[in-house]
N, C-alpha and C positions, 0 to 999 in steps of 0.2 A: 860681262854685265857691268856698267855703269851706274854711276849712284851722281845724281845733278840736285845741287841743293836751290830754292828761289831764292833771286835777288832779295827778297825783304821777306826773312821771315826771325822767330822768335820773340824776346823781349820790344815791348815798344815805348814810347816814349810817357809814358803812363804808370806802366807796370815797374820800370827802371826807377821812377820817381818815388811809388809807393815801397819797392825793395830798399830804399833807400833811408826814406824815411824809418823803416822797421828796421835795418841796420843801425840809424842813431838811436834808436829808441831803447835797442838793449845794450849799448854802450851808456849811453846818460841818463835813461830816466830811473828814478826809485821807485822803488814798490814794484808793485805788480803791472805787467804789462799786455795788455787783451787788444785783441783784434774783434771787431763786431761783425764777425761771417766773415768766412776764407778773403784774405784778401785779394788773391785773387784764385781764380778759376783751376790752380791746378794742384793736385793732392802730394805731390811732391817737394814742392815750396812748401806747401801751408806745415809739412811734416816735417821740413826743416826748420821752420823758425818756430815752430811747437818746442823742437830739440831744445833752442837755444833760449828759451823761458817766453816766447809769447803765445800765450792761453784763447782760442778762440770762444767766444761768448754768442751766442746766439740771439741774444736779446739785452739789457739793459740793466735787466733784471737780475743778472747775473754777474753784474760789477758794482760792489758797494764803496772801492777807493782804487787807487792808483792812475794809470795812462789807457787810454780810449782811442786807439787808431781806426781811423772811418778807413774803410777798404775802398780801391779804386772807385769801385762801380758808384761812391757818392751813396747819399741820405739823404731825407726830407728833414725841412727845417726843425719839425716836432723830434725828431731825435736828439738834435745837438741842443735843443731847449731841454732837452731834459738829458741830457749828459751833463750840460751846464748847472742845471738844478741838482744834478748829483756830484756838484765841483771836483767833475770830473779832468785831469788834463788830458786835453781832446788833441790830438795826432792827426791832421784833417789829410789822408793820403787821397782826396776825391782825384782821378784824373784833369786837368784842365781842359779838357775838351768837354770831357761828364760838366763838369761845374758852367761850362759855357751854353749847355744847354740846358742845365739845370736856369740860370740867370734868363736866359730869355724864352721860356716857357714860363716865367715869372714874370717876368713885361708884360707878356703879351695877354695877361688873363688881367692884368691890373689895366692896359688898355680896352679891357671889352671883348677881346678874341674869347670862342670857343676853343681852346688848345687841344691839337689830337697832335698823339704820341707817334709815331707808326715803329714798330716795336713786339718784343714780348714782353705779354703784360704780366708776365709771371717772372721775368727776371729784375732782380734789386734794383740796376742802372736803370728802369724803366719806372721801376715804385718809387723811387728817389723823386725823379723826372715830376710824376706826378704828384709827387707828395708840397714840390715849393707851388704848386696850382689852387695850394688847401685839397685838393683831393678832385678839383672839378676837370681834371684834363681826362680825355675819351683815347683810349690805344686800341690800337689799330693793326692787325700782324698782315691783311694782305686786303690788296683791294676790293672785293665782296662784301667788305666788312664796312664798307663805306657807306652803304644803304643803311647798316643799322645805327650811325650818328644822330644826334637829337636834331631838332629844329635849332638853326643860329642866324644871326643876320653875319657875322662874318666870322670867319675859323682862322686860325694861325698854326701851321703844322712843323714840329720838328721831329729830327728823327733820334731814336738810339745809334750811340754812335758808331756800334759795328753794322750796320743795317747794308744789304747792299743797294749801290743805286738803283739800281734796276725797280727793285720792287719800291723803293721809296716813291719815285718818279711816277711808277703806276700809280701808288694809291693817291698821289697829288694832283693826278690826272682826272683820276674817280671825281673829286672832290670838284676839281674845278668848273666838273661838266652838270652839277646840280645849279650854276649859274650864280650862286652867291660871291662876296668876295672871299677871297683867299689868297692869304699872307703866309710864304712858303720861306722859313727859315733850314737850311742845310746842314743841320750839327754831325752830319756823318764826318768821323776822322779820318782824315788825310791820308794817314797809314794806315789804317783800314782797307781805304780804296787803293792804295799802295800795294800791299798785302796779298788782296784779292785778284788783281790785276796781275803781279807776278806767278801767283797762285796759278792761274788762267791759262796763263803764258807756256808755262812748263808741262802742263798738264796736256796742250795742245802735241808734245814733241817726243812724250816717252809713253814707257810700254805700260807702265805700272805706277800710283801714285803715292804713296803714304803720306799721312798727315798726324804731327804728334801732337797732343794736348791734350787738355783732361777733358772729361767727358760731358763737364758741365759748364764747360767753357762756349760760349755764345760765338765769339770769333770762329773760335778751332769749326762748331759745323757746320759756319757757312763756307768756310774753306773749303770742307769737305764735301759739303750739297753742290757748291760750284765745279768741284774738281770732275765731280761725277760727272755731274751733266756733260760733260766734253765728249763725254763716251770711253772716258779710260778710264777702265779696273781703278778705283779707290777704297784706300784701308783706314780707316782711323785707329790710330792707339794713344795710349797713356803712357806707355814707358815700352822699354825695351824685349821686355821677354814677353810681350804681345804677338810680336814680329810670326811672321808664320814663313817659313821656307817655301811652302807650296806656293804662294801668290810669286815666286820671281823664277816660275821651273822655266817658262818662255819670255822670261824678261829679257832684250839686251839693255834698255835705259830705263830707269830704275828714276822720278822726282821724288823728292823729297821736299816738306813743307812742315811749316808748324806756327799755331797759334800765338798770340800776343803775350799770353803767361806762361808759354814755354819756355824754362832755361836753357841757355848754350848747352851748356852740358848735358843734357835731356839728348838732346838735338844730335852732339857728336857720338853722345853712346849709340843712339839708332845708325846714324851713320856707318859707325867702327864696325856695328855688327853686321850691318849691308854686306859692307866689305870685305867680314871674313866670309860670308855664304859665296862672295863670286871668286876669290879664291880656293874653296874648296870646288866649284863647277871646275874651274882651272885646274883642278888637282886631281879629278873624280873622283871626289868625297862628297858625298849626299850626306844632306839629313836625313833623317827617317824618325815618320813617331813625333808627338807632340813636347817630348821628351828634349829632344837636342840631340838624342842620341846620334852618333855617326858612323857608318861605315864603307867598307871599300866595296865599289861596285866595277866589278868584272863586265869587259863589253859582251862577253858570251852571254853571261847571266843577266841581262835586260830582258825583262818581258816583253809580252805585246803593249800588254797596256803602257806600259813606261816609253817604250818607242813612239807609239801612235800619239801620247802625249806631249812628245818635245818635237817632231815633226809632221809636218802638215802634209797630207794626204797630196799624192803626186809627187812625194821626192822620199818617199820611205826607201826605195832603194838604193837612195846613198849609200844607207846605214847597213845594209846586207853585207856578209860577210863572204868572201870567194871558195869557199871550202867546194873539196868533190865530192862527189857520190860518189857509193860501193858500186863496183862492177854488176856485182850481182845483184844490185837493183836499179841497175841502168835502166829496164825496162819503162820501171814507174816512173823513176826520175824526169824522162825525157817530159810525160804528163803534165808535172806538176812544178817543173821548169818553167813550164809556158803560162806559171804563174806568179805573180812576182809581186813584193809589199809596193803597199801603195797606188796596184794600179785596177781601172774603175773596169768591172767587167757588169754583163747581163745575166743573168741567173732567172731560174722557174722555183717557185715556192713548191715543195714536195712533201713538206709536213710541217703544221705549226706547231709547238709544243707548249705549257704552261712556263717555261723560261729562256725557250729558244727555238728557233724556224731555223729550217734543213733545206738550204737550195742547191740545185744543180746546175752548176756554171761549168759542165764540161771535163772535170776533173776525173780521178781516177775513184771517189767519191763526193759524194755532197758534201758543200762545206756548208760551218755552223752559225747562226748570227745570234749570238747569246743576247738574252734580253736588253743589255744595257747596252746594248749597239745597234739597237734598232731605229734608234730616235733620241732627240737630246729632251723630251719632252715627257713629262711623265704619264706613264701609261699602268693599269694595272694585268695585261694580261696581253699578248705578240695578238692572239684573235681579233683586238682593236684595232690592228692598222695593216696588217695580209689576213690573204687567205689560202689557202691551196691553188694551183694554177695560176697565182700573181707572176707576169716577168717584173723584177727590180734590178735596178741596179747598187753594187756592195761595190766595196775596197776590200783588199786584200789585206790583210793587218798580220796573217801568218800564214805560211805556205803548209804547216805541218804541227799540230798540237801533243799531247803526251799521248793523244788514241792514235794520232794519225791525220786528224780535219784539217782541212784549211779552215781559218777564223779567220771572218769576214764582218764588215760592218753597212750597214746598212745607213747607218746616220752620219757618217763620214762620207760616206759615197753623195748623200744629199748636199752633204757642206759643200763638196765639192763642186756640184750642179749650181746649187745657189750662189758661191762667190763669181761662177761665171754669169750667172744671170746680171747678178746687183755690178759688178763690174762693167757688163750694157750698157743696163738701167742710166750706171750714174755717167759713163760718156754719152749716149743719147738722150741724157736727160729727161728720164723717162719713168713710169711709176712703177713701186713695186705691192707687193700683196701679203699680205700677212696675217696674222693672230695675235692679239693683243695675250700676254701669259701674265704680268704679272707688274705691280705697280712697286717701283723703287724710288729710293732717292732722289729726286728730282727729274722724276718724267718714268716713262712705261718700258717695259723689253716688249719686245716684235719679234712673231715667228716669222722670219722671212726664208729658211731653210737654212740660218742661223741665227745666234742672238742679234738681235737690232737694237740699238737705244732711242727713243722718240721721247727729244725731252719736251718738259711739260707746256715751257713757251710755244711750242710747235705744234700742239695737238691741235688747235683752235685759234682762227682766227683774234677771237679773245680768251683773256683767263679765265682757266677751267678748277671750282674749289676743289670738287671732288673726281678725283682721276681711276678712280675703282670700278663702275660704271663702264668703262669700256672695256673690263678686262672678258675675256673671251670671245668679245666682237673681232673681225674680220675687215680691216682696214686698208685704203691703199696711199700711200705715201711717194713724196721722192728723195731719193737718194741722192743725200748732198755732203756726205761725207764717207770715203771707204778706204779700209788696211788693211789688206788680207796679212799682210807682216803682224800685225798687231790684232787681227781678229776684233777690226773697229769697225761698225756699222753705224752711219746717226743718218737718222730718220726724221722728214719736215713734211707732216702734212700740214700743214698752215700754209704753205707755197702752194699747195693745187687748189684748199679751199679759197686764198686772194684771187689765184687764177681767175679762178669760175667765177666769182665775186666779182670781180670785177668785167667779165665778158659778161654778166648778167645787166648787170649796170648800164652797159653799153646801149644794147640792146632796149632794155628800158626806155634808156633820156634818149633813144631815135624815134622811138613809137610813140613815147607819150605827148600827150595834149592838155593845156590847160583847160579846166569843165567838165574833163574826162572822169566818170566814177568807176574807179575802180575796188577788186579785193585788196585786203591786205592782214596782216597780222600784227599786232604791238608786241614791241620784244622788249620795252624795258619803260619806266616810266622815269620823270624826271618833277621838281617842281613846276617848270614851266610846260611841261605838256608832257606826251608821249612820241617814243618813235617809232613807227609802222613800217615792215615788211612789204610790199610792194610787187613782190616778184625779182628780188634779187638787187634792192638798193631799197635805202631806208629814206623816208620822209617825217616828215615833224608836224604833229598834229598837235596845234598850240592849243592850251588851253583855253582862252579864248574863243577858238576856233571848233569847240569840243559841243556847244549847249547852245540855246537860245539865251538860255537862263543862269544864272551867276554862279560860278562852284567856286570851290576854295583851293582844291588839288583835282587832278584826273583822276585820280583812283575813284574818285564819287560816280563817274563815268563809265573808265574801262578799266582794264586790270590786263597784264603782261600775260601773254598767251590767248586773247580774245581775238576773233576772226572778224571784220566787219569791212561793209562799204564806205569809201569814202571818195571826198572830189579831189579834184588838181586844183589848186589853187593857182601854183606858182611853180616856174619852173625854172631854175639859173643852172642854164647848160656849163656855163665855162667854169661855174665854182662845183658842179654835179650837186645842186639844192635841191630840194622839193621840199613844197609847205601845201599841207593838207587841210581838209576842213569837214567835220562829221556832223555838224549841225544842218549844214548846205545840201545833205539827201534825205534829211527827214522833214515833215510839215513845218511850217512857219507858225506860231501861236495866233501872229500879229496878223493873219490872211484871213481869219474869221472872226476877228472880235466885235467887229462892227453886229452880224447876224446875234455872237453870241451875248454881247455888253447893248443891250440897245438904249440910247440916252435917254434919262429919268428914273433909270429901273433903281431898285435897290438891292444890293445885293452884301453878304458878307466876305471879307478878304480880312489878312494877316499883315500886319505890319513887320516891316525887312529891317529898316532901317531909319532912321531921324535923323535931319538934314536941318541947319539954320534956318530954311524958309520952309519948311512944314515935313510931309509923312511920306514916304514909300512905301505899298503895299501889294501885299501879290494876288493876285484873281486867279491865275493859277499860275504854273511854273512856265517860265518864259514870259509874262504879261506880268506887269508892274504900273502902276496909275502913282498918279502924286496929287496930296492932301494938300493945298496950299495951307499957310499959317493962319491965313484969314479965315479957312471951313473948317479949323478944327474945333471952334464951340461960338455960340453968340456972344460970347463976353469975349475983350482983348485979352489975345495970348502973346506974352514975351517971350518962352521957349515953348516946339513940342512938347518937352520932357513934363511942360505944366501938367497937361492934359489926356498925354498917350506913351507908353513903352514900347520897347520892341519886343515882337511875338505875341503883341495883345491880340484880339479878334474882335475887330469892328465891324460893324455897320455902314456901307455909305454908298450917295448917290452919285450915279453916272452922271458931270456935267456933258463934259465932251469925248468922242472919240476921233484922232489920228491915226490911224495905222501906216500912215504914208511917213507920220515924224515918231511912230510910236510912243505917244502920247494920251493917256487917256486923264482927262480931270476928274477929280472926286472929289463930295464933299459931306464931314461930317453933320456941319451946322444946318445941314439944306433939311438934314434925317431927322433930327432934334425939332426943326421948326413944322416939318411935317405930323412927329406924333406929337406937338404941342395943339400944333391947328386941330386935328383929329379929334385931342384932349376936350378941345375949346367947343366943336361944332356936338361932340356928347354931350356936354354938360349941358350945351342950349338946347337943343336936345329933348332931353331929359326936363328941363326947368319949363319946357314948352307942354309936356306931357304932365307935367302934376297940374299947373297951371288950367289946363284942361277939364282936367277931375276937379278940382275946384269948384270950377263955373260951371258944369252938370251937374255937382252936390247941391249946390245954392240952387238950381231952378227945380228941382225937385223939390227942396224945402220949401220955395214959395208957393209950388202945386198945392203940396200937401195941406200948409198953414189956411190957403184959401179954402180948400175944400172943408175946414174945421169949421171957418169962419162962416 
C-alpha cells in the first residue's frame, strides 16, 4: 500500500495570513483577545488558539473591550462600523482574495449592476460578500437558480472564492442566455483552482481517496464532491482517529488531500497513520473492530468472507492452500476437487430458503448461497430473485463449510459476468443497461451487475437539480471509464443522448422547409422568446413573432411544456438556426376589419398608449387605430395627457380603414360634434313643437271669443 499526498494541498495563502495575524495578536495585544466565528473552518486550530487565550465570540455582542480579529472569510461593512463604534482594536485577518471580491461586488452595485454571488448563501464569506452590496446582491448556488433572479437591465457576477469553475461558468452562462448585459468578474482563488485540480489529478490514479478538513469547511467538500465524482472511493475526515482500516483492505494507492484550513500537522498525523496500517498488511497484522484493536491473523484461519474480499473472483485459487486428503475419503475428495475457489460454475435451484438457496452444481451435495451472496443489492427475502428449477451461475468461495457445503456466491459469479460485459461495452464502445439504486455525492450508483458511478454532469444533456427522480428507473449508458483493479465503473449517458441529438437534428435541417408548419414543444422560456422542440432540435420562437398583438414576456402566451403548431420562418443550415413564428398559423385580426370596422360607425375601444401626436387604442387585441391630436376634442390640445389616459374607454369614429398598412383613423371630436348636432336638431325640435301648441291655443281662442261676440 502506498500513501501519495496532492501537489497543493493544506494551508493556503489566506489562512497562513490569518494564523499569522492571531500569532501576533497573543504576543502584543492587551486585554482580551476574540475572534468573531472560527477563524477559520477547522476545530482543531480554533481549539488551539482557544488554548493559548483567543476567545471565539459569535456576535459583537459579546465583546465589550479589547482585540477583534475579523476571521478569513471577511465581514460586511455594518460590522466593522460597529466594532468601530465599540473602539474596538480590529485585527482585519479578511483573506485578500475575500476582500477583493468583497471591493468589487461594491463597484459594481455603485455602478448600477444587479450583483449576484454564485456561492452559498448560507456561508459568512458569502454574507460578507453581500453585506458591502448594502444587502442588495442575489446568490446563486447553481444554475436553476438563475430563473429566479429579479428583473435588471444589466447584472455583474462574482464568485465565492472557493467555488469551482465549472459550476461558476454554468451559472454565467444561464445568465448570459436571458440576453441582457453581463459583467463577469472571476474572484475564484487561484489556489482554489490549484487545489482542486491537483485534488483531480490524483484522484484520477489511486485506489482510495481521503480528504482531511473540518466538516464545515466549504473548500474541504468541494474537494471531496470532486474527488468523488472520478469514481474513486472518497472519505472525508477531521482528524486522525476518523480513519477506518476497512476503506484500504484492497487498496495498493492510497491519495491523500486536505483542505485550505488544514494544518501540516493534521495532514502528517493522517499520513503516519496510513503508514502504520500498510505496514501491519506487510506484517499480517489486521485491525479488527472499530477499536484499533490488532491481532495476528493465521493464513489457515481466514474465512470465506475475508478471502473473497481481498481477492477478486477468478484468482481465489492463488490463495488455496496444497494440503491432501485422507485416504479414507479419497472417494469424496476426488468430487469436490473438481471444485475450486473462485471458479464460475452452473447450478439448478433446488430449494429457496428465508436466508439461503440450495443448488446443485454437481457436487457430492448441494451447495449453499447464504443470503448475503446472492446479490449486492438489497433484497428482503432470496423468493425476490430465484425460484425452484432457476439454472444460475455461482462462484465457488468455499469448497467445504463446518456442515460440509460448498459456499457459493451468486453475486460474485454476476460481478464476474458483468466486468466481462462492461469491459466489451467499453472497447466497442458500446452501451450498457442498468438500475439507477441510489443518489450520492455528485452523481448516482448504476446497477450494471456491479456498482457504476454516472456522475451528475453526464446524466443529461443539461443540468439536472434534482437527481432522485431517477432513482429506480432502468437506464442505458456508455461506458467511458473501467478498473476492474480498482472496481471503477463511470458511466456517460449524456454521450448517447448528444448522439441521438444530434442525429435528430440532422435529419430535421435535411427535411425541413421554410413556411413549413409544423408540431413542437417549448422547453424553456427566455425574455426574448421561447425555444421550441421541433423533433429533435430547438428553434426560437421570438416574441415578436409570438401575437398579432403587443405582450410584454411569452409567458402571456405560452408556458414551458405547451405542445403547439408553429411555421419555418427561417432557416441557417450552416449555423443549425431555426426562427419560428406562432402568429403566422392563426387568423390575421387585420383580414376582417374592413367587414368588422366599417367607416363612420362608432364604436367603443381602450386606450394602450399616448404618443406626442395623439392616442393608441385597441378595437380588439391585435387591431389598434390611432387618435390624431387634432380628433382628440374641438378645442386645441398641447398634450394627450390634456384630455385622455391610458386604459380610459372611449368612444370613437371610424375615419378610415387600411389593412393593407394596418392603419385605421379615429376620431374623438368627430363623436362629440355628432351628439352636439343630435343635441342641437332636439332642441329645434322640441322649440318647433311647443311653437305649434301655441298657435293652435291662439286659434281656438279666437273661435271661442267670436262665438261669445
Amino acid at each position: 500500500m502506498e500513501v501519495r499526498v496532492a501537489a497543493k494541498a493544506g494551508f493556503c495563502f489566506g489562512v497562513k495570513r490569518a494564523m499569522e495575524i492571531a500569532g501576533s495578536a497573543i504576543k502584543e495585544q492587551e486585554g482580551p483577545v476574540y475572534s468573531l466565528g472560527p477563524i477559520i473552518h477547522n476545530p482543531q486550530v480554533v481549539s488551539y488558539l482557544a488554548s493559548r487565550g483567543i476567545k471565539e465570540a459569535r456576535d459583537l455582542d459579546e465583546v465589550d473591550s479589547g482585540s477583534i480579529i475579523i476571521r478569513s472569510h471577511g465581514v460586511g461593512p455594518e460590522i466593522l462600523a460597529l466594532a468601530e463604534g465599540k473602539k474596538l482594536n480590529i485585527l482585519d485577518a479578511t483573506c485578500p482574495f475575500v476582500g477583493r471580491a468583497q471591493e468589487i461586488a461594491r463597484d459594481l452595485t455603485e455602478e448600477g449592476y444587479q450583483v449576484v454571488v454564485v456561492g452559498d448563501k448560507n456561508h459568512p464569506e458569502v454574507q460578507g460578500i453581500v453585506g458591502w452590496t448594502d444587502g442588495r446582491a442575489v446568490v446563486v448556488e447553481v444554475p436553476e437558480q438563475v430563473r429566479n433572479l429579479p428583473e435588471a437591465h444589466k447584472f455583474g457576477v462574482v464568485a465565492q472564492t472557493t467555488q469551482t469553475p465549472d459550476n461558476f461558468e454554468a451559472v454565467v452562462r444561464m445568465i448570459e442566455k436571458t440576453g441582457v448585459e453581463v459583467k463577469v468578474c472571476n474572484t475564484i482563488c487561484h489556489a482554489t483552482m490549484e487545489r482542486q485540480q491537483a485534488a483531480l489529478d490524483l484522484a484520477r490514479q489511486v485506489d482510495v481517496m481521503v480528504v482531511v478538513g473540518g466538516s464545515q469547511s466549504a473548500n474541504t467538500g468541494k474537494l471531496t464532491s470532486l474527488c468523488a465524482q472520478t469514481g474513486t472511493p472518497t472519505y472525508q475526515i477531521e482528524s486522525v482517529g476518523e480513519l477506518d482500516p476497512v476503506w484500504f483492505r484492497e487498496a495498493g494507492l492510497i491519495g491523500l488531500t486536505a483542505g485550505a484550513s488544514t494544518p501540516d500537522w493534521v495532514i502528517e498525523e493522517v499520513k503516519r497513520r496510513m503508514k502504520d496500517y500498510e505496514e501491519m498488511s506487510e506484517t499480517g497484522v489486521a485491525t479488527t473492530g472499530e477499536e484499533g484493536v490488532t491481532e495476528e491473523v493465521a493464513a489457515e484461519e481466514v474465512t470465506a468472507e475475508e478471502v473473497t474480499a481481498e481477492v477478486e473472483p477468478g484468482k481465489l485459487e492463488d490463495v488455496v492452500s496444497e494440503e491432501g486428503v485422507p485416504e479414507e475419503n479419497m472417494d469424496d475428495a476426488v468430487e469436490v476437487k473438481a471444485l475450486r475457489y473462485g471458479e464460475i460454475v452452473k447450478g439448478t435451484v433446488v430449494h429457496v430458503g428465508q436466508d439461503e438457496v440450495l443448488v446443485d452444481v454437481g457436487a457430492k451435495s448441494e451447495g449453499v448461497v447464504p443470503l448475503r451472496e446472492l446479490t449486492a443489492n438489497e433484497i428482503t427475502s432470496p423468493q425476490d430473485l430465484v425460484k425452484v428449477g432457476d439454472e444460475i451461475e455461482v462462484c465457488v468461495i468455499k469448497t467445504e463449510d463446518n456442515e460440509g457445503r460448498v459456499v457459493l456466491s451468486k453475486e460474485k459469479a454476476d460481478a464476474e459476468k458483468a466486468w466481462t460485459m462492461l469491459e466489451d461495452a467499453f472497447s466497442a464502445q458500446d452501451t450498457a443497461c442498468g438500475v439507477v439504486r441510489e443518489v450520492v455525492k455528485g452523481g448516482l450508483v448504476v446497477d450494471v451487475g456491479v456498482r457504476a458511478f454516472l456522475p451528475a454532469s453526464l446524466v443529461e444533456r443539461g443540468y439536472v437539480e434534482d437527481l432522485s427522480k431517477y432513482v429506480g428507473q432502468s437506464i442505458k449508458a456508455r461506458v467511458i471509464e473501467i478498473s476492474r483493479n480498482r472496481k471503477k465503473v463511470i458511466l456517460s449517458r449524456k454521450v448517447l443522448l448528444t448522439e441521438e441529438y444530434n442525429r435528430l437534428r440532422q435529419e430535421v435541417l435535411a427535411t425541413l422547409q421554410e413556411g413549413q408548419v409544423v408540431k413542437g414543444v417549448v422547453r424553456r422560456l427566455t425574455q426574448f422568446g421561447a425555444f421550441v422542440d421541433i423533433g429533435g432540435i430547438d428553434g426560437l420562437l421570438h416574441i415578436s413573432e409570438m401575437s398579432w398583438y403587443r405582450i410584454n414576456h411569452p409567458s402571456e402566451v405560452v408556458e414551458a411544456g405547451d405542445e403547439l403548431e408553429v411555421m419555418v420562418l427561417r432557416i441557417d443550415r450552416e449555423n443549425e438556426k431555426i426562427s419560428l413564428g406562432l402568429k403566422q398559423v392563426v387568423p390575421n385580426p387585420w383580414d376582417t376589419v374592413k367587414e368588422k370596422y366599417p367607416v363612420g360607425n362608432i364604436i367603443k375601444a381602450r386606450v394602450v398608449r399616448l404618443a406626442p401626436f395623439g392616442a393608441f387604442v385597441e378595437l380588439e387585441p391585435g387591431v389598434e387605430g390611432l387618435i390624431h391630436i387634432s380628433h382628440l376634442a374641438d378645442h386645441h390640445v398641447a398634450k394627450p395627457d390634456e384630455v385622455i389616459s391610458e386604459g380610459e374607454e372611449v368612444e370613437v369614429k371610424i375615419l378610415s380603414v387600411n389593412p393593407e398598412e394596418k392603419r385605421i383613423r379615429l376620431s374623438i371630436k368627430e363623436v362629440d360634434r355628432e351628439i352636439q348636432e343630435a343635441r342641437t336638431d332636439e332642441s329645434y325640435s322640441r322649440s318647433q313643437e311647443e311653437n305649434k301648441e301655441i298657435t293652435i291655443g291662439e286659434m281656438v281662442g279666437e273661435v271661442f271669443n267670436n262665438k261669445k261676440e
